[in-house]
N, C-alpha and C positions, 0 to 999 in steps of 0.2 A: 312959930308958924304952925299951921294948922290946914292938915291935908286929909281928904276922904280918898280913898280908894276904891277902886270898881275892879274885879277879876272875872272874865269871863265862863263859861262851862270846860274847855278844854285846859285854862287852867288850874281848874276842881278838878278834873275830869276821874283822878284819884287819890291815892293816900302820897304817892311820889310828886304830884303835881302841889298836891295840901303843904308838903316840905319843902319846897320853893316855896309857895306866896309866904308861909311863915315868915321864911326867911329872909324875904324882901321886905315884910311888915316891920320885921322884928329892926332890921338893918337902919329902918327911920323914925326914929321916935315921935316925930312930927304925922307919920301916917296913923291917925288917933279914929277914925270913922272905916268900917270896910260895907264895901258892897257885894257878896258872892251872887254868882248864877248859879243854875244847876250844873251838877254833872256830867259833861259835857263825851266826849266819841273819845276813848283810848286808844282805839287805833280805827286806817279806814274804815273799816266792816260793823265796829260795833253802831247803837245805837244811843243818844241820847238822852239819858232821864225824862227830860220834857216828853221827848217821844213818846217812850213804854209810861207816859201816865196819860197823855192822850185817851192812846190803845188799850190799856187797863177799861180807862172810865166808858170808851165806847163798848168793850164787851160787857160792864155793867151795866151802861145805859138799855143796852137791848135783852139785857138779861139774862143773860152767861154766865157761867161760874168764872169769876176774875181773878179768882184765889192765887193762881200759877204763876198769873202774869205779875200781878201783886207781890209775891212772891221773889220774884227775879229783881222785883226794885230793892226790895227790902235786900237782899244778897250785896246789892251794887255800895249802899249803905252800906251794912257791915264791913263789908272788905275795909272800905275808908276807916273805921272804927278801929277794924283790927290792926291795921297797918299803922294807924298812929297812937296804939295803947291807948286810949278815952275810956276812961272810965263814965261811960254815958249807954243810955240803952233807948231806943226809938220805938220799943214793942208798944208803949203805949200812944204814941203819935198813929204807930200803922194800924194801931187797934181802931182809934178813931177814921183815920182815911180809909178803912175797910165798910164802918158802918155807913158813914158819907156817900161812899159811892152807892151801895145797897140802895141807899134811900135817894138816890141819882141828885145831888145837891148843887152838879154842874161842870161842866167841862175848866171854867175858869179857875173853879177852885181845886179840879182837880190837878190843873197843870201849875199852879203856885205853887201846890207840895215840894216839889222838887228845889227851890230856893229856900224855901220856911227850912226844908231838913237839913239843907247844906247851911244854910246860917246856924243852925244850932250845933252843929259839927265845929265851924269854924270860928265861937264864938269858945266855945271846949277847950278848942283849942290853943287857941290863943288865951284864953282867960277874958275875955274881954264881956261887958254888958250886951246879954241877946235883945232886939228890940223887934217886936211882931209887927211888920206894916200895918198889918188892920188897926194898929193904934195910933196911928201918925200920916198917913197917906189916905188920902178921899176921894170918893168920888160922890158924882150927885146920883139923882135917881134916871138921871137916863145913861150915865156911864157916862158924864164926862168929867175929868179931870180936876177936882179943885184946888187949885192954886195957892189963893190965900188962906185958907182951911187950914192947908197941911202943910204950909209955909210955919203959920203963925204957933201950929199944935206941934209941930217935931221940934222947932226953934227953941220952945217952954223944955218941951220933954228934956234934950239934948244939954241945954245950956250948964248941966251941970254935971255933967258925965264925961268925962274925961277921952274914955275907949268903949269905943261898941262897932257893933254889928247889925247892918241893916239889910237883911236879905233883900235884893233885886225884885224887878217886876212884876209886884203884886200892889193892892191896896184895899179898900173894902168902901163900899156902897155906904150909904147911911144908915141901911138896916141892918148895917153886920155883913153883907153879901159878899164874899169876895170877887173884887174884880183887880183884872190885868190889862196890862198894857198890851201891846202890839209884843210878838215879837222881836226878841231884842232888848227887849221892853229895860232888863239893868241897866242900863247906858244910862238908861233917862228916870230912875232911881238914882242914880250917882249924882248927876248933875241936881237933882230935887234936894240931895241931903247936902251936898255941897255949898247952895243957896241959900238951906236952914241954918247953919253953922255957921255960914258965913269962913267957908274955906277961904284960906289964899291959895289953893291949889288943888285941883283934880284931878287925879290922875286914873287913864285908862287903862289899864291891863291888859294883855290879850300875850299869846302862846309865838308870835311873830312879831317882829321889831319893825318901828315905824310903819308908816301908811305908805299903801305900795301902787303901783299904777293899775297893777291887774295880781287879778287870783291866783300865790305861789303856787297851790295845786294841780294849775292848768300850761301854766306858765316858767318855765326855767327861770331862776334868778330876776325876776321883773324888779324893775328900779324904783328907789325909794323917793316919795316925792316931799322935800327938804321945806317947802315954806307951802302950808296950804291957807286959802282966805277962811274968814265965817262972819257969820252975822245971828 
């Protein structure tokens, strides 16, 4: 059998959360494909990855010194790093997402960062094959979607790689451009690699069990709902 997995941001969220998904990876030898998000909120208060790279690239875009904020991402990294022993270093990825933004390359590709780093953390980690979207996910030139492109290009890629890693909700234009999905946008990363592979199984991850009728954060104990339709 042959399963890709999807993990959301909360659970990346950090080096304690990293030691779980291992450990549910590790538990299935059949989960042979993953999907990570960024690193997601540790507790209420904090923020995001995606977020602070937003907020990063708009005080670049206006022309601020972004260093600080930059800075606090690269922190949230480490930590991950230190906490799971990796012998991996990211100074030269940040090297590069420092000049990037300088030279204001775009909001989309500044918020990919945050999935590309955790794919290659979790790729470390695991041992498994890192796979960069921009070489297997397309889109056209007005931004939308190509289907058969990156059906037939990840299908080739893939076919003979046993275990990898495909970082979430990015992909790249025809000229190299990075573009993203909607927010959310891994879900539907998962289900793309899924399709290429020709999984018999997807499975979604997330930090709360089963799908629930309403938001446990809003909501006491709200009930799980047992059989949903799709199409």
């Amino acid at each position: 059998m042959k399963k890709v997995v999807k993990f959301g941001g909360s659970s990346l969220a950090d080096a304690k959360q990293f030691k779980k998904v291992g450990d549910i990876i590790r538990a299935d030898a059949d989960r042979r494909y993953v999907v990570p998000s960024a690193p997601g909120k540790r507790h209420s208060k904090d923020t995001k990855v995606t977020d602070m790279l937003y907020a990063t690239y708009a005080y670049a875009e206006r022309g601020n010194d972004f260093r600080k904020a930059l800075d606090q991402i690269k922190i949230r990294y480490q930590e991950i790093i230190d906490g799971l022993e990796l012998k991996i270093s990211l100074e030269a990825d940040f090297k590069e997402i420092e000049k990037n933004f300088k030279n204001k390359i775009g909001s989309d590709y500044a918020a990919s960062r945050g999935e590309y780093l955790n794919g290659k953390l979790m790729a470390a980690y695991l041992g498994y094959e890192f796979i960069d979207p921009v070489e297997v996910i397309f889109f056209d030139k007005q931004g939308n979607f190509m289907s058969e492109k990156t059906n037939k290009v990840m299908g080739a890629r893939l076919k003979n790689i046993e275990r990898a890693v495909i970082p979430g909700f990015f992909g790249a234009m025809e000229d190299g451009t990075i573009k993203t999905f909607s927010r959310g946008g891994s879900d539907i990363t998962g289900s793309i690699v899924a399709k290429a592979v020709n999984a018999d199984v997807y499975e979604n991850w997330t930090d709360v069990s089963g799908c629930l009728v309403t938001d446990p954060r809003i909501v006491n104990n709200p009930k799980t709902i047992s059989t949903i339709t799709y199409r």
